[in-house]
C-alpha positions in Angstrom: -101.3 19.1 127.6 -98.0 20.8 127.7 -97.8 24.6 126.3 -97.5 24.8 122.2 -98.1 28.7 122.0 -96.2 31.6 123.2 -93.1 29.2 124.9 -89.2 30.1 124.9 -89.0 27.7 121.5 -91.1 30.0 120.0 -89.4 33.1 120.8 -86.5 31.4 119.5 -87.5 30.6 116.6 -88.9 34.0 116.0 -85.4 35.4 116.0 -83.8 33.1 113.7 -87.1 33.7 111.5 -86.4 37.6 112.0 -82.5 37.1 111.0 -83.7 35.0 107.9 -86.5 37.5 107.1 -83.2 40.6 107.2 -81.3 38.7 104.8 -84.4 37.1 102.4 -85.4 40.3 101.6 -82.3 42.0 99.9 -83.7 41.5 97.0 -86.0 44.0 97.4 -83.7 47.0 98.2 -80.9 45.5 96.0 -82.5 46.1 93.0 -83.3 49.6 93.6 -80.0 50.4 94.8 -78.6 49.6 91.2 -80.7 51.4 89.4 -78.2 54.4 88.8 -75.3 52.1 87.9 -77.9 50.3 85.6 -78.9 53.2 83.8 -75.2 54.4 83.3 -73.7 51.1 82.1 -76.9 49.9 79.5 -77.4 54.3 78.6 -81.0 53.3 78.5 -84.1 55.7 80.0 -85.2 55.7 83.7 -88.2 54.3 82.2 -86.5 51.2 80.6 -84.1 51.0 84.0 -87.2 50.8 86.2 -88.1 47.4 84.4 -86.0 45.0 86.9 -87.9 47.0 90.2 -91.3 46.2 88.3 -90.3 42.7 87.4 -89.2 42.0 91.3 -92.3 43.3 92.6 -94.8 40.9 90.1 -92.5 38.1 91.4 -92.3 39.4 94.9 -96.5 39.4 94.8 -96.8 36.3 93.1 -94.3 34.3 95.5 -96.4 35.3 98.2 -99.0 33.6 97.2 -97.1 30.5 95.4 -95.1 30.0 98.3 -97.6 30.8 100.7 -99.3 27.8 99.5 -96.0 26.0 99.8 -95.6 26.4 103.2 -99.3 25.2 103.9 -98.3 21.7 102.4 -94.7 21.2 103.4 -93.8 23.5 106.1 -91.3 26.3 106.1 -87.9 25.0 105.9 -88.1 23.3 102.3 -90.0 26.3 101.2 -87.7 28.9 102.5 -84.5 26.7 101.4 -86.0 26.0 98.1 -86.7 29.8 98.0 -83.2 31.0 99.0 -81.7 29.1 96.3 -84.0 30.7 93.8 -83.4 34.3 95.0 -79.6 33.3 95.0 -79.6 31.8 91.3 -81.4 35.0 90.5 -78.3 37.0 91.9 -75.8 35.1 89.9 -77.7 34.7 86.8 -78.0 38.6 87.0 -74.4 38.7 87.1 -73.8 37.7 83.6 -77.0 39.7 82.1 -75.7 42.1 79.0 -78.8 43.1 78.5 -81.3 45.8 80.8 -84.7 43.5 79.1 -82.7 40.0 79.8 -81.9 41.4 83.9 -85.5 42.2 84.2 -86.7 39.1 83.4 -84.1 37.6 85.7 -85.4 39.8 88.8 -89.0 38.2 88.4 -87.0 35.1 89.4 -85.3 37.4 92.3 -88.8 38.5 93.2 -90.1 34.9 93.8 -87.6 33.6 96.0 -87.4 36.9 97.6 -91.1 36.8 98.8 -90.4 33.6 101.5 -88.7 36.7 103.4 -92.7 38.4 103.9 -95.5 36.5 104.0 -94.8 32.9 104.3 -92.6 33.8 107.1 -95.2 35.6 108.9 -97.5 32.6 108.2 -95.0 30.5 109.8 -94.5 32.6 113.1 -98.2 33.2 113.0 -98.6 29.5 114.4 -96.4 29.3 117.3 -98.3 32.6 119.2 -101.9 33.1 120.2 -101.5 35.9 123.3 -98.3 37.6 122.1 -99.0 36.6 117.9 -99.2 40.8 117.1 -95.9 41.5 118.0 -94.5 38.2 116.2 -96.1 39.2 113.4 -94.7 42.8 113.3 -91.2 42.0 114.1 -91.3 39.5 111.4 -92.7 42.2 108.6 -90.2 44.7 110.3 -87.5 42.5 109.1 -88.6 43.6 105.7 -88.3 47.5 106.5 -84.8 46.6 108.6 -83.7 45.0 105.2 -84.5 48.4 103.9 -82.2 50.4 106.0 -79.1 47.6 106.1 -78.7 46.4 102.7 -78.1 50.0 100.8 -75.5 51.3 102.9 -73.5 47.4 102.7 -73.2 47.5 99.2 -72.6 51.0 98.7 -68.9 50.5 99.2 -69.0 47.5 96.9 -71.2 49.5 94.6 -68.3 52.2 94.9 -65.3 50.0 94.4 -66.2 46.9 92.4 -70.0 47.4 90.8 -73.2 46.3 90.9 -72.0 42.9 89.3 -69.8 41.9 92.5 -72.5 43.3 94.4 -75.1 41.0 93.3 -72.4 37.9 93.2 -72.0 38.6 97.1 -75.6 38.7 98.2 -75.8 35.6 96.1 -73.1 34.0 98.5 -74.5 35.5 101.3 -77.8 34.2 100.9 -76.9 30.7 100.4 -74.6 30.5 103.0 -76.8 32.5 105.8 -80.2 31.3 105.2 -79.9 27.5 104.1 -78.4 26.6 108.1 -80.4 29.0 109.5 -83.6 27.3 108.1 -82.7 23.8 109.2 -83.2 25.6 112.5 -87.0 25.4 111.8 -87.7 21.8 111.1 -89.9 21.1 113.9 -93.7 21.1 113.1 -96.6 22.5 115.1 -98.1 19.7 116.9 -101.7 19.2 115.7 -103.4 20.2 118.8 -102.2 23.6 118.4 -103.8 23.9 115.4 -107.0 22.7 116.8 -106.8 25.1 119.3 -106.8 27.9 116.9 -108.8 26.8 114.7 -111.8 26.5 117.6 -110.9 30.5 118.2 -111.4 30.7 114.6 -115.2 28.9 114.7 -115.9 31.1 117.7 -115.0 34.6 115.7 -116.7 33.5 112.6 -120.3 32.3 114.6 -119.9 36.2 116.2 -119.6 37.9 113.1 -121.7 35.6 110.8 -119.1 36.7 107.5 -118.6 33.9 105.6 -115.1 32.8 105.0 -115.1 33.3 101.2 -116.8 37.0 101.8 -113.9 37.9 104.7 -111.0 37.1 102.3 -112.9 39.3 99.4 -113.1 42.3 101.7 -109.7 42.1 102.9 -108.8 42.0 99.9 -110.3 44.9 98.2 -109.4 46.4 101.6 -105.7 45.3 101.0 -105.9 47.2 97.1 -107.0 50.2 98.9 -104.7 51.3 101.8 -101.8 50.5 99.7 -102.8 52.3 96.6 -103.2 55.2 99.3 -99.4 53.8 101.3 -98.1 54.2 97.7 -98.4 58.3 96.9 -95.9 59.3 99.7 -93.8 56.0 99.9 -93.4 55.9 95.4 -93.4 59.1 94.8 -92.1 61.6 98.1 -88.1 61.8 95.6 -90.0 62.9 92.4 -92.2 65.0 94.8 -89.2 67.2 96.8 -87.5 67.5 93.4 -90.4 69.3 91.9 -90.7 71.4 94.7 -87.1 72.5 94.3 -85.7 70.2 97.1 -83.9 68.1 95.5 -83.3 64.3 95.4 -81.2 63.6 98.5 -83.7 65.5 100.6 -86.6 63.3 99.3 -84.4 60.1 99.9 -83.6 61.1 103.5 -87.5 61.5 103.8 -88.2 58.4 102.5 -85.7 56.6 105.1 -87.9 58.5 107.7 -91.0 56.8 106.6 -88.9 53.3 106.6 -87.9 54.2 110.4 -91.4 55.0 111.5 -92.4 52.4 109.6 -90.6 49.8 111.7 -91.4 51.5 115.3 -95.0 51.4 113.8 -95.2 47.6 113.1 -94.1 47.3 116.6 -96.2 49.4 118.5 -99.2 48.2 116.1 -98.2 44.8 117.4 -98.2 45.3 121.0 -101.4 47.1 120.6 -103.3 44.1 118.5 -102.3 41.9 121.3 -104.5 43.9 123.7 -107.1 45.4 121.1 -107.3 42.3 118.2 -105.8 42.5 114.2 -109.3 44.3 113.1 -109.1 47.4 115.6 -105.8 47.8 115.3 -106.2 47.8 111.3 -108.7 50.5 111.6 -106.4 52.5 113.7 -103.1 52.1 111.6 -105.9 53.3 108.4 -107.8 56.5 110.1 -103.9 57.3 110.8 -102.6 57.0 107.6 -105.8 58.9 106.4 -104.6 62.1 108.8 -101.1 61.8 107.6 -102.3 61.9 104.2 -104.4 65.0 104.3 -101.3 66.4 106.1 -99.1 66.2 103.2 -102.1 68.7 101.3 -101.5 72.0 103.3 -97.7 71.6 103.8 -94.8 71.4 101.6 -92.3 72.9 103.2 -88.9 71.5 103.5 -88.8 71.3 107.5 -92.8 70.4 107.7 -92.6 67.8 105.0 -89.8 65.5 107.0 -92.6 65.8 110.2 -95.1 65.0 108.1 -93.3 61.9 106.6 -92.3 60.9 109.4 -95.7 60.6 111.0 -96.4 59.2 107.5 -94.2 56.4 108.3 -95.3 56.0 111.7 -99.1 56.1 111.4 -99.0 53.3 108.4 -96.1 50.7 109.8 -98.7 48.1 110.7 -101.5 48.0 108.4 -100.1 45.4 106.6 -99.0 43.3 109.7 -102.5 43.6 110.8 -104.2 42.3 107.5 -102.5 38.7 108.5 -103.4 39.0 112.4 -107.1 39.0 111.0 -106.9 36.4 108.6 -105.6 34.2 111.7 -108.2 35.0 113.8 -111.5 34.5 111.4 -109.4 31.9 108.6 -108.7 28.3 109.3 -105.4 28.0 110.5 -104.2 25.4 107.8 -104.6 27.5 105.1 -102.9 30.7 106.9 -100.4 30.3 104.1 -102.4 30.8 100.8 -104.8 32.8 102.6 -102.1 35.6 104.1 -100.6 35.3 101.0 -103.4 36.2 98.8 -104.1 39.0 100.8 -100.4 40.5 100.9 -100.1 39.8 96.9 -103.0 42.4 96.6 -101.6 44.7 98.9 -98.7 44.7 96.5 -101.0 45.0 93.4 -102.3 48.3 95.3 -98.7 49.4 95.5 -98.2 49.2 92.5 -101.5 50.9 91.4 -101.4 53.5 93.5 -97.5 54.2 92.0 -98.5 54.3 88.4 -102.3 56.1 89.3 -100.1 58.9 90.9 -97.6 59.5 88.1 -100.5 59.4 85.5 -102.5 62.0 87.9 -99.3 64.0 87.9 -99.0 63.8 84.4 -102.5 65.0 83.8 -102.8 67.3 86.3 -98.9 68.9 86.9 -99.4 68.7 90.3 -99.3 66.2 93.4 -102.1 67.6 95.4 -105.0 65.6 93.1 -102.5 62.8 93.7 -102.8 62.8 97.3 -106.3 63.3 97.3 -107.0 60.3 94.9 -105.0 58.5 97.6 -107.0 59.7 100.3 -110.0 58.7 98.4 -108.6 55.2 98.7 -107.9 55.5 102.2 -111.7 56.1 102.8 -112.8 53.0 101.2 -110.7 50.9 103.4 -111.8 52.8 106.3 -115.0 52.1 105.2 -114.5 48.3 104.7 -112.9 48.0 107.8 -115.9 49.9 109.9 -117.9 47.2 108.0 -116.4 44.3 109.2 -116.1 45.8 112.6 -119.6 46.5 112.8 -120.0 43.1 112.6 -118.3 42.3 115.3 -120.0 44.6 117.6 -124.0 43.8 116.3 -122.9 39.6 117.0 -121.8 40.9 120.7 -125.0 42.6 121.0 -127.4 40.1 120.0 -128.6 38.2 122.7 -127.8 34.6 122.7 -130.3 32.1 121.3 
C-alpha cells in the first residue's frame, strides 16, 4: 500500500491550507480594528459598538460546528468556497450598513464564514498526518494568531486614508479572489484506507482507556469551557487592566500583541512536543502552564513585569486549543473529526466569551482585577483536574495486566 500519511502532498497541502487559514480569518481582527471608527461615525457607546465583535464571535462558534459538519459530508473545498463567499458577502453587505444594530447582525454572517479559517481547517489537515499531525495542527490554528498580527497593520493605512467602508470592500475582494483558487487546490479526497488506519488507532486508545466516546467528548468539553474562561481574563481584558493601573491603552495593546506572538511560538512548540508526548499530555502541560502564568499576573503589576508576565502568558497557553483537536483524533472516529472538533472548539469559544463578561462583572463588583484573576485560576483548576482525569485513565489501562 503506498503512503497516505505524512507524504510531500501533505505538506503541501498544509501550506496552501495555512495561506487560506491567514486570509479566512480577517474577519476576526477586522472587526475589532473598526471599532474606533465605528464608535465615532454612529456616536453610539463602547457598549453598543462592541455588538459587531459579539455577533462575529456567536457566528464564529456556531460555524465551527455547522461547518465542521460540512466538511465531514462533503470535504473541504465546497465548504471552505461556500464559506469564503459568505464571509465576503458579509464584507460587502457591511459596506452599505447605516446602522451600528443592522452591522452587527451582518457580522454574525462574517462570523460564519469566517470559522472555515479554524476548525474545519484543522479537521481537514488533521487527516493527511499521523507521526507529524501536532505540528499540522498548530501551524494551521497559528494561522489564526498570524491573522492577528497581519491584518491590523494592512488596513490601518486604508483605515487612515479611505475608512472602514473601503476597508471592508477590499477584504471582501481579497477574500474572493485569494481563497476560491486556492481551495480548488484541495480537491483530492483521503483515500479510504487512511481512514481505516486511524480509525483502528482510535479502537486501540479507546479499549486502553475504557471512556466511552459520548463521555470523552462531554469532558472535553466542559474541559474546553474552562481553560478558556481562564485564557480569557488576560487576553479580554489585559487594555482595560493597564488603563486602570495608570498605563494606559497603547501599553496594554502592545501587551496584548505579546501574548498573540507567544501564542504562535506556543502552538508550535506544543506541536512538536504532542508529536513525541500525545494531544492529552501535551494539553495538561499547555494547562498547569497557563495556571502559573495566571497566578503570576496576582503579585505583579508593574509596567516592565507585566509585559514578562504576558508574555509568558502567551507562551505557556498557545497550544491548548490545538491540543483539544489532537485528542479528539486520537480517541474519536475519524469520520466525524469535523462535528466532533468542532463542537469542542465552539465551547472553547463559549468559555471566551464567559470568562470575558465573568471578569468585567467581577470587576464591577469587586473594583479590582485580582478576584478576576483568581476566578480564572479557579477555572484553570478544573481543567487541570479533568485533564489528570482522563489521563489517569490512560495510565490505570497500561497498568492492568492483559486478560
Amino acid at each position: 500500500m503506498p503512503q497516505i500519511h505524512d507524504t510531500p502532498y501533505a505538506w503541501f497541502r498544509l501550506f496552501v491550507t495555512l495561506i487560506i487559514a491567514i486570509f479566512a480569518n480577517t474577519g476576526m481582527w477586522a472587526v475589532i480594528t473598526i471599532m474606533p471608527a465605528l464608535e465615532a461615525e454612529f456616536v453610539t457607546s463602547r457598549a453598543v459598538t462592541s455588538l459587531p465583535f459579539t455577533m462575529n464571535m456567536i457566528g464564529f462558534a456556531v460555524g465551527n460546528l455547522v461547518i465542521g459538519q460540512i466538511i465531514d459530508r462533503f470535504g473541504v473545498t465546497l465548504s471552505v468556497m461556500a464559506a469564503a463567499i459568505c464571509s465576503a458577502s458579509a464584507f460587502f453587505l457591511a459596506t452599505l450598513a447605516g446602522d451600528i444594530y443592522l452591522l452587527a447582525a451582518i457580522h454574525l454572517l462574517l462570523g460564519f464564514g469566517t470559522a472555515a479559517g479554524f476548525g474545519p481547517l484543522i479537521t481537514d489537515i488533521s487527516h493527511w498526518f499521523l507521526k507529524q499531525r501536532g505540528i499540522a495542527v498548530a501551524l494551521i490554528a497559528s494561522g489564526n494568531y498570524l491573522a492577528g498580527g497581519i491584518w491590523p497593520l494592512f488596513l490601518s493605512d486604508i483605515l487612515a486614508e479611505d475608512g472602514w467602508r473601503a476597508a471592508y470592500f477590499t477584504l471582501s475582494v481579497i477574500t474572493l479572489c485569494i481563497i476560491l483558487p486556492l481551495a480548488l487546490l484541495l480537491r483530492r479526497r483521503l483515500p479510504e484506507e487512511g481512514h481505516e488506519i486511524a480509525a483502528r488507532q482510535v479502537t486501540q486508545n479507546i479499549q486502553k482507556t475504557r471512556i466511552s466516546p459520548l463521555r470523552l467528548q462531554i469532558l472535553l468539553s466542559i474541559a474546553g469551557v474552562a481553560c478558556c474562561v481562564a485564557m480569557s481574563m488576560p487576553q479580554v481584558h489585559i487594555v482595560s487592566y493597564c488603563v486602570g493601573l495608570g498605563y494606559g491603552p497603547a501599553v496594554g495593546a502592545e501587551m496584548l500583541s505579546l501574548m498573540l506572538f507567544g501564542g504562535v511560538v506556543s502552538r508550535i512548540a506544543s506541536g512538536l512536543i504532542a508529536d513525541r508526548i500525545g494531544g492529552i499530555r501535551t494539553l495538561l502541560l499547555g494547562s498547569f502552564a497557563q495556571g502559573i502564568a495566571l497566578v503570576m499576573y496576582l503579585p505583579f503589576d508593574g509596567m516592565a513585569s507585566l509585559y514578562v508576565v504576558s508574555l509568558i502568558f502567551g507562551l505557556s497557553q498557545g497550544g491548548i486549543v490545538p491540543s483539544y483537536a489532537l485528542v479528539v483524533r486520537e480517541f474519536l472516529p475519524p469520520k466525524e473529526a469535523g462535528a466532533r472538533i468542532g463542537f469542542v472548539i465552539m465551547m472553547t469559544i463559549i468559555g471566551m466569551a464567559l470568562g470575558g463578561w465573568m471578569s468585567g462583572w467581577i470587576y464591577e463588583l469587586t473594583g479590582s482585577y485580582q478576584a478576576a484573576f483568581i476566578n480564572g485560576i479557579a477555572w484553570n483548576v478544573l481543567n487541570l483536574g479533568i485533564v489528570l482525569w482522563i489521563l489517569s485513565r490512560d495510565r490505570q489501562a497500561k497498568l492492568m495486566p492483559a486478560a
